[in-house]
Z-matrix of the N, CA and C atoms (Angstrom, degrees):
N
C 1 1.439
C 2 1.526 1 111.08
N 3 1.285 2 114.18 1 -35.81
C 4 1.499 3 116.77 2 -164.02
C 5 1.814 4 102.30 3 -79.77
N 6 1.476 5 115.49 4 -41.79
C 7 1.707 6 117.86 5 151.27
C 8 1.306 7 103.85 6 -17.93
N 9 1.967 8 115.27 7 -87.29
C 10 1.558 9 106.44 8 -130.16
C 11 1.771 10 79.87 9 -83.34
N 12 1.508 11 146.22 10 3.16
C 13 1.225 12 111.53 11 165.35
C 14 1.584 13 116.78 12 -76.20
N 15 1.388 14 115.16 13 -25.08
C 16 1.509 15 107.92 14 169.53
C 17 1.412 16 122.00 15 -62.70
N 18 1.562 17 108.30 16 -47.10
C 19 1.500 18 107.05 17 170.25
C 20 1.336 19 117.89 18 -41.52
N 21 1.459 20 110.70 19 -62.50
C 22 1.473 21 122.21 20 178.01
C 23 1.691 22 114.12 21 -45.12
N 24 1.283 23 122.47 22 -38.11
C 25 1.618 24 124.74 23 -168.33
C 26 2.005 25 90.02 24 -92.91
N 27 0.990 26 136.97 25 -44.35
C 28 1.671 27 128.91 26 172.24
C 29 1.744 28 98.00 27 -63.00
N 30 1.084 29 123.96 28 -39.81
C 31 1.856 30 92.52 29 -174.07
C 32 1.114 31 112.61 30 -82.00
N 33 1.972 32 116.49 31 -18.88
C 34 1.391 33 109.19 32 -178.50
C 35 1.678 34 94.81 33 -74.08
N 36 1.528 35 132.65 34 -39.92
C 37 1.462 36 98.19 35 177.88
C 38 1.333 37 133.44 36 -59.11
N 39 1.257 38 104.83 37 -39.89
C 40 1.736 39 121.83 38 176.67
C 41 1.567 40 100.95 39 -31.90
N 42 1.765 41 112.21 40 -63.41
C 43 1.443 42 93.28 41 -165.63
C 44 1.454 43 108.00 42 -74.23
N 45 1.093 44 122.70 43 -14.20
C 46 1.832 45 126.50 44 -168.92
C 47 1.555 46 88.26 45 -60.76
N 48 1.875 47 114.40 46 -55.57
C 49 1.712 48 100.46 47 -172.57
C 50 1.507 49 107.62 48 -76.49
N 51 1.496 50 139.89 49 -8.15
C 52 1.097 51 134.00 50 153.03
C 53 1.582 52 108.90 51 -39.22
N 54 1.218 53 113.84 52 -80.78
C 55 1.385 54 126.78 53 -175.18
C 56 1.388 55 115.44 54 -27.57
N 57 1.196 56 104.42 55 -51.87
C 58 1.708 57 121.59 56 -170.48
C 59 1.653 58 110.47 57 -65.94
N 60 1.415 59 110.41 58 -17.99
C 61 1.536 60 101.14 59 -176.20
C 62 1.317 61 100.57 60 -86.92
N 63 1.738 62 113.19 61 -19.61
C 64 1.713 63 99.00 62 -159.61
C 65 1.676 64 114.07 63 -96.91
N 66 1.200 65 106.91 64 0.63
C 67 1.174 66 121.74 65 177.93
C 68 0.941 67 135.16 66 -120.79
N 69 1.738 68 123.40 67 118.32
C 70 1.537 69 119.30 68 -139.01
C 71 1.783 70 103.53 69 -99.59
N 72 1.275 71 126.39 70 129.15
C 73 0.734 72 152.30 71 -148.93
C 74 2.005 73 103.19 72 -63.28
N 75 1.149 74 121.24 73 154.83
C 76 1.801 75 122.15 74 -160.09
C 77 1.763 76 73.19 75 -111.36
N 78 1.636 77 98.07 76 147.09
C 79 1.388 78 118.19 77 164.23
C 80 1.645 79 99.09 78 -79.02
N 81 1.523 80 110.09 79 135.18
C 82 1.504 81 124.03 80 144.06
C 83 1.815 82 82.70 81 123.92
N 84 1.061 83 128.65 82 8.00
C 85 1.491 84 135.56 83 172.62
C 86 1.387 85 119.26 84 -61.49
N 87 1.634 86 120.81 85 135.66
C 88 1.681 87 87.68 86 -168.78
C 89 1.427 88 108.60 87 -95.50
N 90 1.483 89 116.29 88 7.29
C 91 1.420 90 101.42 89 139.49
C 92 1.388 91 145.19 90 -31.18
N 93 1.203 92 112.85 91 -27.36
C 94 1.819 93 134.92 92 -156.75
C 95 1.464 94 92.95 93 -94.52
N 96 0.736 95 133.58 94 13.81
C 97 1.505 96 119.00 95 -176.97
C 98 1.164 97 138.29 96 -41.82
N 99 1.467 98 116.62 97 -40.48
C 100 1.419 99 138.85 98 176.60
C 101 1.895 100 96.56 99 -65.11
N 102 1.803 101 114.86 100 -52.48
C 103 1.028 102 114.58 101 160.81
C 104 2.108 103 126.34 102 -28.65
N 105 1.486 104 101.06 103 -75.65
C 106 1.080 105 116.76 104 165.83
C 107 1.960 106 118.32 105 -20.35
N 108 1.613 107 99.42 106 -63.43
C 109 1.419 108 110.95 107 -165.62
C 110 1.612 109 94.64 108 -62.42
N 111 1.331 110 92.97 109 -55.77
C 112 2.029 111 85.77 110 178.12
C 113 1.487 112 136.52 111 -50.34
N 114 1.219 113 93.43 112 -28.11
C 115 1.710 114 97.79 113 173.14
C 116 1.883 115 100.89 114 -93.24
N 117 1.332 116 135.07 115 -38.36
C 118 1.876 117 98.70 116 139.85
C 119 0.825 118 145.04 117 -17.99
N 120 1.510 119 113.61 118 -71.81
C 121 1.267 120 116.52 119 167.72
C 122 1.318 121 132.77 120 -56.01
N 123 0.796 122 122.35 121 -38.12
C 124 1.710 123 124.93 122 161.28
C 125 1.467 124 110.32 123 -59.68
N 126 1.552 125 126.41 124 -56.44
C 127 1.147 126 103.19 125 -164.13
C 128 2.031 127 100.28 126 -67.08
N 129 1.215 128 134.92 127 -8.90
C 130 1.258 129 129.61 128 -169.20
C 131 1.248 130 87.59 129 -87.85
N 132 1.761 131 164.88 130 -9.82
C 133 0.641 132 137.40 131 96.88
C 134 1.448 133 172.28 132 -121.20
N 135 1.654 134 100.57 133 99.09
C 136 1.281 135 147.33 134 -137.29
C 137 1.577 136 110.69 135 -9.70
N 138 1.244 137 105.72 136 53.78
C 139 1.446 138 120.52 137 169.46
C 140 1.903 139 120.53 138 -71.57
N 141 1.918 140 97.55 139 69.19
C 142 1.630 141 78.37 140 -177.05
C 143 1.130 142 141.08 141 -97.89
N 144 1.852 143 110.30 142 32.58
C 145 1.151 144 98.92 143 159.16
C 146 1.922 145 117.53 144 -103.17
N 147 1.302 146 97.64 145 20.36
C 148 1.456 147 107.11 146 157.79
C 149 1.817 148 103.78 147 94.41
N 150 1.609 149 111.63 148 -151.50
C 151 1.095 150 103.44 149 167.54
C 152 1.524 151 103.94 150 174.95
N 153 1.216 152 101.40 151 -170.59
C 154 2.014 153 95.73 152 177.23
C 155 1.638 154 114.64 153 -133.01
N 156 1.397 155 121.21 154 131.48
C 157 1.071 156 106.28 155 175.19
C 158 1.576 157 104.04 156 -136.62
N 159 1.839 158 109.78 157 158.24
C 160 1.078 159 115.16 158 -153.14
C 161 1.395 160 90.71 159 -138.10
N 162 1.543 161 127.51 160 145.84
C 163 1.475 162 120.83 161 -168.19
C 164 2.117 163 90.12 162 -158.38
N 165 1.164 164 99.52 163 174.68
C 166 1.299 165 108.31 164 171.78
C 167 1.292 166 114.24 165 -162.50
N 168 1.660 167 132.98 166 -173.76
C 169 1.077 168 139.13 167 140.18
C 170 1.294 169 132.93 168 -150.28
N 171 1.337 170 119.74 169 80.46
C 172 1.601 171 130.13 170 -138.80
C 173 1.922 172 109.15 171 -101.35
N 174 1.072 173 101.08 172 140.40
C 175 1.386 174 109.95 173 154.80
C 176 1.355 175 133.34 174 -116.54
N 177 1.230 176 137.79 175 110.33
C 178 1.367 177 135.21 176 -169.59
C 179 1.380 178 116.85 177 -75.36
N 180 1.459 179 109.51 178 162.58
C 181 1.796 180 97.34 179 172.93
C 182 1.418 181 138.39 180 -69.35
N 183 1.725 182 91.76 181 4.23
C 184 1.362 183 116.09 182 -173.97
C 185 1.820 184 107.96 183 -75.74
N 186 1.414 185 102.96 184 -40.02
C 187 1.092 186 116.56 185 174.48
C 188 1.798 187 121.21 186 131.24
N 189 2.128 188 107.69 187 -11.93
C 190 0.688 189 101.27 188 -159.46
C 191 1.791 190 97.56 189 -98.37
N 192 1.115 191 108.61 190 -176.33
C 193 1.609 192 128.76 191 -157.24
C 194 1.671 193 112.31 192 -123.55
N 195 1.446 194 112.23 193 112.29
C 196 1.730 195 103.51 194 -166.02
C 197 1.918 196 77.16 195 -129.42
N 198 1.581 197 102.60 196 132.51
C 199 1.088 198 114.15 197 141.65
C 200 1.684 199 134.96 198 -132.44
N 201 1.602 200 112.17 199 130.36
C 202 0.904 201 99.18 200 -165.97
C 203 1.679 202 95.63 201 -145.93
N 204 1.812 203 98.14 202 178.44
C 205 1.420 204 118.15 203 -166.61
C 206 1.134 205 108.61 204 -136.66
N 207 1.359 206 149.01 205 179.82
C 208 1.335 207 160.97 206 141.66
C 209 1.871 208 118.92 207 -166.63
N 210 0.917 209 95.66 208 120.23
C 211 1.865 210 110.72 209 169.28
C 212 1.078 211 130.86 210 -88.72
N 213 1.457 212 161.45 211 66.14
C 214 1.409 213 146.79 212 153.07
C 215 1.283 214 129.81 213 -52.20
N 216 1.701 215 131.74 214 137.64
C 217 1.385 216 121.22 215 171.97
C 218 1.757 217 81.84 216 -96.69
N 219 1.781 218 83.40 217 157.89
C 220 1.337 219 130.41 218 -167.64
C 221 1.448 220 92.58 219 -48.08
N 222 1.590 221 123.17 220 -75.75
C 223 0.926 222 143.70 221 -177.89
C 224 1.876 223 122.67 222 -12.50
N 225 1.824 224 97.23 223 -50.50
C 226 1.161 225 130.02 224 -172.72
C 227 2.053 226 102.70 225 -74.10
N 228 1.203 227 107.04 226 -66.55
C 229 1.591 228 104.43 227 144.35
C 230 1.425 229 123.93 228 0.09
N 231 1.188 230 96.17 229 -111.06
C 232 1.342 231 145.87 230 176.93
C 233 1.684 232 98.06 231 -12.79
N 234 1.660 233 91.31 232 -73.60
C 235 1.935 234 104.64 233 -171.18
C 236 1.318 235 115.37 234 -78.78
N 237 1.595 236 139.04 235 -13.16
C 238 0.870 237 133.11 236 -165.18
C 239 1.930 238 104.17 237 -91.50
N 240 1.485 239 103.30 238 173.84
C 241 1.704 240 113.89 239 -175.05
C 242 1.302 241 105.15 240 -73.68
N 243 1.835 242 125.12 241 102.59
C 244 1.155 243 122.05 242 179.45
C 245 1.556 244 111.21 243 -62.65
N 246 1.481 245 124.83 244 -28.03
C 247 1.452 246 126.44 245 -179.19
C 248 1.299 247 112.32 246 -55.99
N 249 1.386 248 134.66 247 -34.94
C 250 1.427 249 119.41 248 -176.25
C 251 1.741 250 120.55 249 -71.45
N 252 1.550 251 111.05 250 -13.95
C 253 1.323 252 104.60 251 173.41
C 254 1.425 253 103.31 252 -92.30
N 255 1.279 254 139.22 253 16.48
C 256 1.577 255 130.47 254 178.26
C 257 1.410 256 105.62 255 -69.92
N 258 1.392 257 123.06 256 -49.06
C 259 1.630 258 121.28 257 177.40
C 260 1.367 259 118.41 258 -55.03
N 261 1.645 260 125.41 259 -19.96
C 262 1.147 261 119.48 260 173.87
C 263 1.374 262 113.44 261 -97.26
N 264 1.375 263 124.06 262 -13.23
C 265 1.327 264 134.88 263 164.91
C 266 1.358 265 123.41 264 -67.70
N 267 1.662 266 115.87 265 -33.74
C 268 0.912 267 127.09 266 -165.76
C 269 1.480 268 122.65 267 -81.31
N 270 2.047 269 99.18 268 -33.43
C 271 1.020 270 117.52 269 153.85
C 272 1.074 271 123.06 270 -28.57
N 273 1.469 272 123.90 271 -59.46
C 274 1.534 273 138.14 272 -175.04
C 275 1.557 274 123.91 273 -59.34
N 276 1.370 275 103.01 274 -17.87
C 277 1.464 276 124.40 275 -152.22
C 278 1.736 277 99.21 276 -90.36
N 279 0.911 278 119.09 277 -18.12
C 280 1.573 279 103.45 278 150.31
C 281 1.240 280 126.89 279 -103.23
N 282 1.686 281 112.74 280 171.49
C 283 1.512 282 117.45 281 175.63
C 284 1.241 283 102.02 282 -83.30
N 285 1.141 284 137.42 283 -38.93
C 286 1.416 285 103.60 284 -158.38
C 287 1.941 286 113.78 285 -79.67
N 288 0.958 287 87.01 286 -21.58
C 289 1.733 288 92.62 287 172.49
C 290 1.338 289 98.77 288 -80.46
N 291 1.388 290 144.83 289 -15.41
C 292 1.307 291 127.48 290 -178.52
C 293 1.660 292 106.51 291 -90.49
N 294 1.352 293 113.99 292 -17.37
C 295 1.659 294 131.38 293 172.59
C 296 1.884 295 104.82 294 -74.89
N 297 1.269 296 103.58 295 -35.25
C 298 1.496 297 101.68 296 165.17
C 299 1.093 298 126.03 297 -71.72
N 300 1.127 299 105.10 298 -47.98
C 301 1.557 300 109.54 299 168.87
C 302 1.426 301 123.96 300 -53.40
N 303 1.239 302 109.59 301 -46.36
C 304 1.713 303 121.65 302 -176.45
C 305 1.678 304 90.96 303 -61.41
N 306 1.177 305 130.07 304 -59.72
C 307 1.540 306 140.32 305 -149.82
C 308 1.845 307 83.85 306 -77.24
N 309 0.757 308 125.28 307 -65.17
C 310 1.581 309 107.77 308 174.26
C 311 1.445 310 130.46 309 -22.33
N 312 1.432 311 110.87 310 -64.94
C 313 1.677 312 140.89 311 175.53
C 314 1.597 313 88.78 312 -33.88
N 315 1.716 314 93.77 313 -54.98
C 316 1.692 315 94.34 314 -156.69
C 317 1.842 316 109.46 315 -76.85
N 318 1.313 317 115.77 316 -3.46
C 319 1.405 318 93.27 317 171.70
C 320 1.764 319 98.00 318 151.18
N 321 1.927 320 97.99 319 -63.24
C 322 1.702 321 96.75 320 179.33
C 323 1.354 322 113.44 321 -54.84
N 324 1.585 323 113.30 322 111.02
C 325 1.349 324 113.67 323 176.52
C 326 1.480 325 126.98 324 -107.62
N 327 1.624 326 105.93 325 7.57
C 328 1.253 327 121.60 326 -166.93
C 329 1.611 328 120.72 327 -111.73
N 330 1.590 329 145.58 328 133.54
C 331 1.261 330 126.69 329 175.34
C 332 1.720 331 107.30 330 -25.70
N 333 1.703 332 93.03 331 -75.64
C 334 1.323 333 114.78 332 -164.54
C 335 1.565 334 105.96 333 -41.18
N 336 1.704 335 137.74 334 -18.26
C 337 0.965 336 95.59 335 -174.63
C 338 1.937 337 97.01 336 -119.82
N 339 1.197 338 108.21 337 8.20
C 340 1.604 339 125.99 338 159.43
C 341 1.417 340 102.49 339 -76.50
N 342 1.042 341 131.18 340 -19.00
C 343 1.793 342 117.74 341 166.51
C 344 1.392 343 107.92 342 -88.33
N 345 1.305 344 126.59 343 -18.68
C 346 1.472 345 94.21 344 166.60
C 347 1.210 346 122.84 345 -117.09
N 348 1.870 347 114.39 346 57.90
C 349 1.462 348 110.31 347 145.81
C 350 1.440 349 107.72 348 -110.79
N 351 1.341 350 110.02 349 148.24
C 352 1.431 351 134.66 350 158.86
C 353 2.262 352 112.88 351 -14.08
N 354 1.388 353 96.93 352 132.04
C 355 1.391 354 110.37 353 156.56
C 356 1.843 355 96.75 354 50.90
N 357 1.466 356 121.30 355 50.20
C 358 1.299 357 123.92 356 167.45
C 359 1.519 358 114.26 357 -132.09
N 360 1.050 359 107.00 358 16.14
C 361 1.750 360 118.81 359 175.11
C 362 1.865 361 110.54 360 72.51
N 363 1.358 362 113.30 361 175.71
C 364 1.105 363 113.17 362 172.44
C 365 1.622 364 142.53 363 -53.27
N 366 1.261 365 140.19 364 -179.42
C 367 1.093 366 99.46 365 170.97
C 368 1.564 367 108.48 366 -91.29
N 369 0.734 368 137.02 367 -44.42
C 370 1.389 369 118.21 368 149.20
C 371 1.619 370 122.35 369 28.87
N 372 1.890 371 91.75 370 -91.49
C 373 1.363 372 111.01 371 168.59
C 374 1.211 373 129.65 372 -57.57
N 375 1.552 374 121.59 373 -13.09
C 376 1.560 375 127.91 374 -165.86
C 377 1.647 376 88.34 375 -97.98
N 378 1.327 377 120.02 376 -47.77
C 379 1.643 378 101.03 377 176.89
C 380 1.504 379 121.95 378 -86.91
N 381 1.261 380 118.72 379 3.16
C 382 1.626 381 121.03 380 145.67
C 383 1.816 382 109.50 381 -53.34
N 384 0.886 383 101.61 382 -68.76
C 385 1.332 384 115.69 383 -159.06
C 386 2.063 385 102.84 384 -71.05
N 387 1.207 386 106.97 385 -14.95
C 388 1.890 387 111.26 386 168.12
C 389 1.045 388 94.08 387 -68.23
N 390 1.433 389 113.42 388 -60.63
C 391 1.694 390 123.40 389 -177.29
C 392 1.396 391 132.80 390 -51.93
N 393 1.179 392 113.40 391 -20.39
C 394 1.624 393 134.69 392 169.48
C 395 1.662 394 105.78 393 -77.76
N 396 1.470 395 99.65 394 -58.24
C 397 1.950 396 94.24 395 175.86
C 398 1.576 397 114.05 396 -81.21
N 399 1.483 398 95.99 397 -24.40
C 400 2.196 399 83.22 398 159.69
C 401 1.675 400 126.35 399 -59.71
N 402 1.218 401 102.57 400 -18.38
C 403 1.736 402 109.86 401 -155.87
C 404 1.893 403 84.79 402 -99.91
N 405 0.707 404 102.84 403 -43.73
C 406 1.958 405 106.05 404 176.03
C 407 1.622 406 104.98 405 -83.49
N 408 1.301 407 133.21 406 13.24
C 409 1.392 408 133.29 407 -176.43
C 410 1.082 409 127.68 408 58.09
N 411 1.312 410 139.55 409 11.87
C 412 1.305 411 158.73 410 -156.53
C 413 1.416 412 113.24 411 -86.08
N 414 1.741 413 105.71 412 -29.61
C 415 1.418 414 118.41 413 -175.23
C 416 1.949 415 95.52 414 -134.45
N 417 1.006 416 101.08 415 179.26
C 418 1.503 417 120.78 416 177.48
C 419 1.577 418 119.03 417 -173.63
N 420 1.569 419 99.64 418 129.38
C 421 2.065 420 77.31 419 170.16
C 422 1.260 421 120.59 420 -123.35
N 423 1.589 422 98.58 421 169.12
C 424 1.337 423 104.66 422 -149.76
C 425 1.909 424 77.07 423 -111.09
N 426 1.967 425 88.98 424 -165.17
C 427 1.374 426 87.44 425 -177.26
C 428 1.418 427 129.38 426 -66.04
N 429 1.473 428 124.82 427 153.81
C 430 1.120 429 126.64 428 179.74
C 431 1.602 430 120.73 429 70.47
N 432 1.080 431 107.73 430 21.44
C 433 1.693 432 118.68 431 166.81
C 434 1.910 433 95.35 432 70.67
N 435 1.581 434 92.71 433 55.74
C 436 2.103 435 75.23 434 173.57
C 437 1.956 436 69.93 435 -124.58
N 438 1.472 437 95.85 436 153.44
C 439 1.391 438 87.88 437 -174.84
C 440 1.978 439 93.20 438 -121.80
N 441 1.068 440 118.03 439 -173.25
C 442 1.631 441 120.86 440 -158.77
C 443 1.464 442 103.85 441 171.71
N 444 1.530 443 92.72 442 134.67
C 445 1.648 444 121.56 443 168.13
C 446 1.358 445 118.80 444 -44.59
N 447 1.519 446 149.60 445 95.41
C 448 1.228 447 144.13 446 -169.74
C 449 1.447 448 90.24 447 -64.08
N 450 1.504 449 105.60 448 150.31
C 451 1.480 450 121.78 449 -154.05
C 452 1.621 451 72.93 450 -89.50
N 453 1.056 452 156.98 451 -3.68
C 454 1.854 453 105.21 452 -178.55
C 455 2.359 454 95.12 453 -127.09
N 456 1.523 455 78.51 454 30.04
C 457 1.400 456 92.23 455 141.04
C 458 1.579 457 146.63 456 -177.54
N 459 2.009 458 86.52 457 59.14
C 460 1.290 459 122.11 458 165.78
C 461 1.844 460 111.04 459 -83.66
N 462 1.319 461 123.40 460 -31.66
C 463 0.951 462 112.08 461 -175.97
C 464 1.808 463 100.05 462 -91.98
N 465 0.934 464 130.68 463 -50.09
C 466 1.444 465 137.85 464 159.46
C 467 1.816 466 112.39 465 -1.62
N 468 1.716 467 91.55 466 -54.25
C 469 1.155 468 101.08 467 -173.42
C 470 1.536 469 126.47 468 -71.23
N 471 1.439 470 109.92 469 -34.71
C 472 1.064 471 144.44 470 163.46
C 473 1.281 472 111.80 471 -48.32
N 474 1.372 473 129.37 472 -59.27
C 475 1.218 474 158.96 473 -179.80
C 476 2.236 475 103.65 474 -53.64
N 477 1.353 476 84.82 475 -52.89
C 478 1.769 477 87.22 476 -166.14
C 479 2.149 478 89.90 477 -79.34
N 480 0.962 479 124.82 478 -40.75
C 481 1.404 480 124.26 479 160.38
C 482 1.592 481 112.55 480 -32.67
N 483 1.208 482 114.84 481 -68.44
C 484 1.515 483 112.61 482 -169.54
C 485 1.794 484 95.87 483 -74.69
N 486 0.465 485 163.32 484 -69.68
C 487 1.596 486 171.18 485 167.30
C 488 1.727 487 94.72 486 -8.81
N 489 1.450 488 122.31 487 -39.82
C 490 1.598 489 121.88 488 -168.78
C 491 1.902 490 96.21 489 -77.35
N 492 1.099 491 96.17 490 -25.19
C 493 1.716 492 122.81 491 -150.96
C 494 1.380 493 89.22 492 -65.16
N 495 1.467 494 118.35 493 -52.94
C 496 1.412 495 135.43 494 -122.24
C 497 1.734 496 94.00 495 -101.66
């Protein structure tokens, strides 16, 4: 008896977090909180055409710990030259540099050991494509040719991922 009441209380959560992904959340919820603080802050300063802010607090499988924040008003958005972020966007815009990237986060920080996974091109192509997310900042290297996510745009990255997701 004490089984099918656990079974019974895990599938009723399962679908409860089912539910919760498919349904997009009502402004003024006190879920929203992070929401909430941002529209404070703006109105303290009286920013009314609003703005967006994006924050995180990540741990990688590596082990290490990036937390970060960033704020823009709308305004700043809005008016500025959308063409100069296309090269760093664009960066993003393939898989196999987005498979580098992921495999980085996770630890392989080196050509030599990014050439030997599966379906990432030659090496050749694997340091084309370092060189494509170095030149858009995406990558950087450190000593000895291991290259790595600059910490204040590990969450960034993260950030433009869930946003494709969403």
């Amino acid at each position: 008896m004490e089984l099918e009441q656990r079974v019974a209380d895990l599938e009723r959560r399962l679908a409860a977090l089912e539910n919760a992904q498919h349904t997009a959340p009502r402004l003024g919820e006190s879920d929203l909180w992070a929401l909430q603080g941002l529209k404070e802050q703006l109105a303290e300063l009286g920013a009314a055409d609003g703005g967006v802010l994006f924050t995180g607090a990540v741990r990688l499988p590596t082990g290490e710990q990036y937390e970060w924040q960033h704020g823009v008003l709308t305004e700043g958005l809005l008016d500025g030259d959308w063409a100069q972020d296309a090269e760093s966007l664009a960066a993003l815009g393939h898989p196999v540099r987005l498979r580098l990237l992921r495999e980085i986060l996770g630890g392989r920080r080196t050509a030599a050991e990014l050439a030997e996974l599966d379906e990432v091109g030659t090496t050749g192509q694997i340091y084309h494509h370092l060189r494509q997310l170095s030149a858009a900042g995406w990558l950087h290297t450190t000593t000895r040719g291991r290259y790595e996510v600059p910490a204040g745009r590990v969450v960034p990255l993260l950030v433009a991922l869930a946003t494709a997701r969403h």
